[in-house]
C-alpha positions as CSV (number, residue, x, y, z in Angstrom):
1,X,-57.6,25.2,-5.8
2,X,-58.6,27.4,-2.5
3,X,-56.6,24.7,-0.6
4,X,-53.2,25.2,-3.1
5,X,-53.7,28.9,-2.6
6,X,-53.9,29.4,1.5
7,X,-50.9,27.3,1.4
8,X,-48.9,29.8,0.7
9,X,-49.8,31.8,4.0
10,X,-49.3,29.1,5.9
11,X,-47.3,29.1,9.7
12,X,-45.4,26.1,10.8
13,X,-46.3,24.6,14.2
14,X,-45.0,22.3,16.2
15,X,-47.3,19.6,17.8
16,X,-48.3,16.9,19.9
17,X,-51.4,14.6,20.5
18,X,-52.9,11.0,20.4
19,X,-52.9,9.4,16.9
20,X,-55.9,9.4,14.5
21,X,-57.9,6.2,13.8
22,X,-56.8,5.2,10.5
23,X,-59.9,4.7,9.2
24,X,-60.9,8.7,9.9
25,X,-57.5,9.5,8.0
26,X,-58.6,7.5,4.7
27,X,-61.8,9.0,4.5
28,X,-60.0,12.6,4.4
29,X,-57.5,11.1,1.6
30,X,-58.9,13.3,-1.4
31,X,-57.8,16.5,0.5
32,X,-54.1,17.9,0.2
33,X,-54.7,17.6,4.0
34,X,-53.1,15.1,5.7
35,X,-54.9,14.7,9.2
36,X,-52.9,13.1,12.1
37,X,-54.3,14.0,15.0
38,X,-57.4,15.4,16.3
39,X,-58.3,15.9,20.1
40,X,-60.2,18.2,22.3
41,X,-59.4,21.6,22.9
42,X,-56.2,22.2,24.9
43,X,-53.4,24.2,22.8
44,X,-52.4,27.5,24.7
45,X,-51.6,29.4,21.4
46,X,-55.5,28.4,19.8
47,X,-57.1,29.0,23.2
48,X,-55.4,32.6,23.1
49,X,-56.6,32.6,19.5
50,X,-59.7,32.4,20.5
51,X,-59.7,34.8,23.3
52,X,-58.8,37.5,20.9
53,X,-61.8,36.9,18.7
54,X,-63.7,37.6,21.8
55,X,-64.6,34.0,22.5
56,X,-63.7,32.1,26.0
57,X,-62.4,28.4,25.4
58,X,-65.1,26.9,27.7
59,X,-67.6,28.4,25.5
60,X,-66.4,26.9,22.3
61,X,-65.5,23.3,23.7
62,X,-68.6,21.8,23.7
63,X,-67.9,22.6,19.4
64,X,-64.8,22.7,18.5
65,X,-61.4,20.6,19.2
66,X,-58.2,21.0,17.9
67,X,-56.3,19.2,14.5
68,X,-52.8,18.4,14.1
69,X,-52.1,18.1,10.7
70,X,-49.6,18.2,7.4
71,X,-49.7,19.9,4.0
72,X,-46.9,19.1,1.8
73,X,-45.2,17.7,4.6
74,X,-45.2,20.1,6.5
75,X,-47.0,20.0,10.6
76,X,-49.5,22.7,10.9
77,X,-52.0,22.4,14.0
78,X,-55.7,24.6,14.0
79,X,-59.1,25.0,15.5
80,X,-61.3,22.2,14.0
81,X,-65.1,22.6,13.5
82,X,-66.9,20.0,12.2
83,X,-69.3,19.8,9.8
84,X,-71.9,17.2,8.6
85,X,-69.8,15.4,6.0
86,X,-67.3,14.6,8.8
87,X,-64.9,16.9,7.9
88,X,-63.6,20.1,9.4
89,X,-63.4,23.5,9.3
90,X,-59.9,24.8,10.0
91,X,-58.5,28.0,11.9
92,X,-55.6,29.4,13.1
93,X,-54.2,33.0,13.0
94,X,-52.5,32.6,9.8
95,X,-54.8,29.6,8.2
96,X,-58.4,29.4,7.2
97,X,-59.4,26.1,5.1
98,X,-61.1,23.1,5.2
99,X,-60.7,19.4,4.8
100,X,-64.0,19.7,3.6
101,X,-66.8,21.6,2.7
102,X,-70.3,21.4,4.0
103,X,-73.1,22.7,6.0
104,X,-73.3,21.9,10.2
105,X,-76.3,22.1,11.8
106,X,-77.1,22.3,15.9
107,X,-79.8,21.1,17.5
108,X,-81.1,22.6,21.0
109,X,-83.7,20.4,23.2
110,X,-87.0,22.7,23.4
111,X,-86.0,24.4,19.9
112,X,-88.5,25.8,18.1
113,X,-89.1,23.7,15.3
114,X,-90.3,25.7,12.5
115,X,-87.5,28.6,13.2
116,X,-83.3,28.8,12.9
117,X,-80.4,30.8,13.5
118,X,-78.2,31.1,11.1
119,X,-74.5,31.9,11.0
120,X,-72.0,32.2,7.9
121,X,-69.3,30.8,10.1
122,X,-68.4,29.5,13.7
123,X,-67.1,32.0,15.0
124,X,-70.1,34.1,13.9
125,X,-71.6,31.2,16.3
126,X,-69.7,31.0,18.9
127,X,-69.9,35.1,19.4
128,X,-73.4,34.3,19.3
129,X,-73.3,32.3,22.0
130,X,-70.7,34.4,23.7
131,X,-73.2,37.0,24.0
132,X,-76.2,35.3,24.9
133,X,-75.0,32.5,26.8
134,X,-76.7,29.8,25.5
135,X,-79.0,29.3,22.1
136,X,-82.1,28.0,22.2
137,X,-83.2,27.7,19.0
138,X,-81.5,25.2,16.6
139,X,-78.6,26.5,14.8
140,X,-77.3,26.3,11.3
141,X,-73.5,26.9,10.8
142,X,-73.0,27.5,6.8
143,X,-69.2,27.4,6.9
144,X,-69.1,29.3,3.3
145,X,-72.1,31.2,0.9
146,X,-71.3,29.1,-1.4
147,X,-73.4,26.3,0.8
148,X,-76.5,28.4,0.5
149,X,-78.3,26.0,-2.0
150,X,-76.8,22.9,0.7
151,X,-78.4,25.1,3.3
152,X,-82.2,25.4,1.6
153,X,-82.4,22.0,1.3
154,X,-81.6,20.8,4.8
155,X,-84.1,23.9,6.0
156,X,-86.8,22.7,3.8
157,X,-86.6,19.4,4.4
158,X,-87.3,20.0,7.9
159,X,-90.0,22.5,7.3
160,X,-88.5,25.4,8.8
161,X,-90.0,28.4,7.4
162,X,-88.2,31.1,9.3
163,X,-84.8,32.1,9.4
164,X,-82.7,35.0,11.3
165,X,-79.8,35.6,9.3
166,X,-76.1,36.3,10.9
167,X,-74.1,36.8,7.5
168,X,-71.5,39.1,7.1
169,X,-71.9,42.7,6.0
170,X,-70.7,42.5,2.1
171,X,-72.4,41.9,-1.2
172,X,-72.1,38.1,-0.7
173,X,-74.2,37.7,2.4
174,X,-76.5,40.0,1.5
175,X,-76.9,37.5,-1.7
176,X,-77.7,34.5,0.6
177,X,-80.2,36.5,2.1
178,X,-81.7,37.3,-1.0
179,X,-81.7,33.7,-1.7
180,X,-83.5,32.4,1.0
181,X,-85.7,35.3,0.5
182,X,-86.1,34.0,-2.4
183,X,-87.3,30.8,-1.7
184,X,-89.8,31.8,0.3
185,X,-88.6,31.8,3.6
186,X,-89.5,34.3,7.0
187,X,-86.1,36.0,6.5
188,X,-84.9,38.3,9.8
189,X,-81.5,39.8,8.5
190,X,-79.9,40.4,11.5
191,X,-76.8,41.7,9.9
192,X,-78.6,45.3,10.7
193,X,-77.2,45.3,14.0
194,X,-74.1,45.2,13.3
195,X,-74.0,46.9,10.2
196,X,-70.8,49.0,11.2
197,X,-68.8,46.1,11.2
198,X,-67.6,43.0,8.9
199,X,-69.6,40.3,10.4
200,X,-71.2,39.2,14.0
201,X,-67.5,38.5,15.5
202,X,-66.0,41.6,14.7
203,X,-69.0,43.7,16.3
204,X,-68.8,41.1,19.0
205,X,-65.0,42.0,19.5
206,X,-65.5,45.5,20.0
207,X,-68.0,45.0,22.3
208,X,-65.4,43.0,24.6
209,X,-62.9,45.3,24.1
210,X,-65.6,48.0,25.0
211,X,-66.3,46.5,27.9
212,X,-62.6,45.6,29.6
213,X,-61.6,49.6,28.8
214,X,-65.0,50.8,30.5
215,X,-63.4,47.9,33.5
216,X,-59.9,49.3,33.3
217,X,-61.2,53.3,33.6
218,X,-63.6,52.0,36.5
219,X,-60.7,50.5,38.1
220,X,-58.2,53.6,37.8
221,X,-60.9,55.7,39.3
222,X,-61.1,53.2,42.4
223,X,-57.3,53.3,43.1
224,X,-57.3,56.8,42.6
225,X,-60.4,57.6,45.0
226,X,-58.6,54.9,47.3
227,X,-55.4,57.0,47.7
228,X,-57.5,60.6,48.3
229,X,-58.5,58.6,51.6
């Protein structure tokens, strides 16, 4: 039903790429979306997409490539994250969906192993890792509350009893930290930090955008200086 609905604010695109096995089509058959091609990250318009969420395309690479795909006939292309059913996680400026929905976790080498991060979505994770270069710790990627329950189980059947909490700023994330709270998890709710703002990559935005004005008014005042001499 979520699918039939973000239809409706869906952009046309036009596209290009390498075709899709067809066995990795089939297995998407029960969603209204209708994969063709999937490779890595190279499209100008979703790299410039992600530049003004804050987020370089080197740094989300290594974890997300880019879908060509139809609904209703009709060639759409997004950001594709994937999760650990094999499907994806869509976005574009005009599309947010899924083929799919499920949970994606992210091992680090040298993680702690009784700790993890996690996010409500990727971009949450990817400004994340915008801001701090690299993640050590392993890394839980929701992709929706509504895999919260998905999410306990995976955490305690890896005996992690500590969890730092990057969930948006509204009644439903502050649910799923209830929830783990709940269960009897080490909960750090980091949504504290940015409690001015939506959700990690909307503070994470207007820190960038911070930063290139403060770059821009040191600049002026350079060229300015320069012609006094």
């Amino acid at each position: 039903a979520i699918c039939r609905l973000e239809q409706g604010n869906t952009a046309s695109f036009s596209f290009h790429g390498k075709d899709l096995p067809e066995r990795d089509t089939q297995r998407q058959a029960a969603s209204p979306i209708e994969i063709r091609k999937i490779q890595p990250l190279q499209n100008p318009a979703l790299m410039r997409y992600l530049q003004e969420r804050g987020i370089s395309p080197g740094t989300a690479a290594p974890y997300v490539q880019e879908m060509y795909y139809r609904i209703g006939g009709k060639p759409y292309f997004a950001l594709a994250f994937r999760n650990d059913s094999g499907g994806y996680e869509l976005r574009n400026p005009r599309f947010k969906g899924s083929t799919s929905k499920d949970i994606t976790h992210i091992r680090q080498q040298g993680e702690p192993r009784d700790t993890c991060f996690v996010f409500e979505g990727f971009m949450d994770f990817l400004s994340f890792l915008s801001m701090k270069g690299k993640v050590s710790n392993q890394c839980l990627v929701m992709n929706s509350v509504s895999n919260v329950a998905r999410s306990i189980h995976y955490l305690n059947k890896r005996n992690i009893t500590s969890v730092r909490a990057f969930l948006d700023n509204d009644y439903a994330g502050r649910k799923a930290v209830q929830e783990f709270v709940n269960e009897g998890f080490k909960v750090e709710d980091m949504a504290v930090y940015y409690k001015d703002f939506k959700d990690l990559n909307e503070y994470h935005v207007s820190r960038v955008r911070e930063h290139e004005k403060s770059q821009n008014t040191s600049n002026k005042i350079k060229q300015v200086k320069l012609k006094i001499r």
